[in-house]
N, C-alpha and C positions, 0 to 999 in steps of 0.2 A: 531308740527302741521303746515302744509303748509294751503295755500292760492294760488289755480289756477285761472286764469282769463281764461274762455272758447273762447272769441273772441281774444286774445292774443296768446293763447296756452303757457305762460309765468308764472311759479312757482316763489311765494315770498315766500323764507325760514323763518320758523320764529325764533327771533337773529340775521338774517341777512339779514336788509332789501334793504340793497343797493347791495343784491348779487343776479342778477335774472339767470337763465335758462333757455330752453328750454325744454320743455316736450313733449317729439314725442308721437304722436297720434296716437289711436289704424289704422289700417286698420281694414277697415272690406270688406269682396268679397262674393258674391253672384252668382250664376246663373243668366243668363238672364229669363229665364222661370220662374224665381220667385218661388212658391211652387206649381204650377201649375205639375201636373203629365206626365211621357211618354206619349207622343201620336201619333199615326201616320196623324190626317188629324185635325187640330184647324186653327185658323185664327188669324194671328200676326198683327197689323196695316192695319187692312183689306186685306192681302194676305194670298193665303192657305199655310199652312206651316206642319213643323211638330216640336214637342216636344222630343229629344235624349234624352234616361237615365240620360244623366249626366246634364240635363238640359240646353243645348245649343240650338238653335233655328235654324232650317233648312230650308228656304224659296228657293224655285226653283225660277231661271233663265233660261228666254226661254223657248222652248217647253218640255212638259214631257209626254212621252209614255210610252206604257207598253212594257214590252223585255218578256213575258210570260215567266217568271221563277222566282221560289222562290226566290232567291237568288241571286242577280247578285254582284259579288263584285271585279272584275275586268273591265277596261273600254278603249278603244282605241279609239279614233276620227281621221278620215284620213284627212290628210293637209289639202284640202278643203272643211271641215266642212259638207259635203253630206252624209257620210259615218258613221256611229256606231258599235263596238264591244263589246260584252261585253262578260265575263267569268263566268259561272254560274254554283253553287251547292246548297246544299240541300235537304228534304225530295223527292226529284225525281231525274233522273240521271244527271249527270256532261253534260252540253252544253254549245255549243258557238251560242248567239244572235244576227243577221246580220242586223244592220234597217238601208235602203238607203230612198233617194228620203228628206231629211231634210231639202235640201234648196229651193226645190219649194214648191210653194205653197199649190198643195195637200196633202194630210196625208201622212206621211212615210209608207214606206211597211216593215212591221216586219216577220221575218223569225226565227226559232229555228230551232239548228240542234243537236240532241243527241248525245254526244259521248257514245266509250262502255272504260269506263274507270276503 
């Protein structure tokens, strides 16, 4: 029969009480999302965010526009940060998303261009 001290984490054999050990402690790991479900638009610490499958949390940096496409999952930013590409497929055909105008002050101008691929 042992004897654990939990604020020690230190096992007393019993027969051998001047023989002590260390006892490693479970890990335990978690999701940040906690059981909270996929979502695309919640509120993390008061920011909009989103909830991924696997439970990881996705809060935007800076501005976020729409690139009118399902699916964008390629991304290019030109050297000085004015410039967007992005690479898009999905249930509509394969295009490329142009949005300039990012560093001034008015809205970007977003453009889709359909390829025939």
């Amino acid at each position: 029969m042992a004897a654990c001290s939990a604020a020690s984490n230190v096992e007393e054999v019993a027969g051998q009480s001047s023989t002590l050990r260390t006892v490693p402690r479970p890990v335990l790991f978690r999701a940040p999302a906690g059981d909270r479900p996929a979502a695309r638009d919640t509120t993390v610490d008061g920011v909009k965010a989103a909830i991924l499958p696997n439970g990881r949390l996705v809060t935007p940096l800076g501005r976020e526009f729409d690139v009118l496409a399902p699916k964008p999952f390629g991304l290019a930013v030109s050297a000085d940060g004015n410039q967007v590409a992005t690479i898009n497929s999905g249930a509509s055909r394969f295009s490329v998303t142009l949005v300039t105008g990012l560093r001034s002050g008015a809205s970007p101008v977003t453009r889709r261009i359909d390829l025939d691929a």
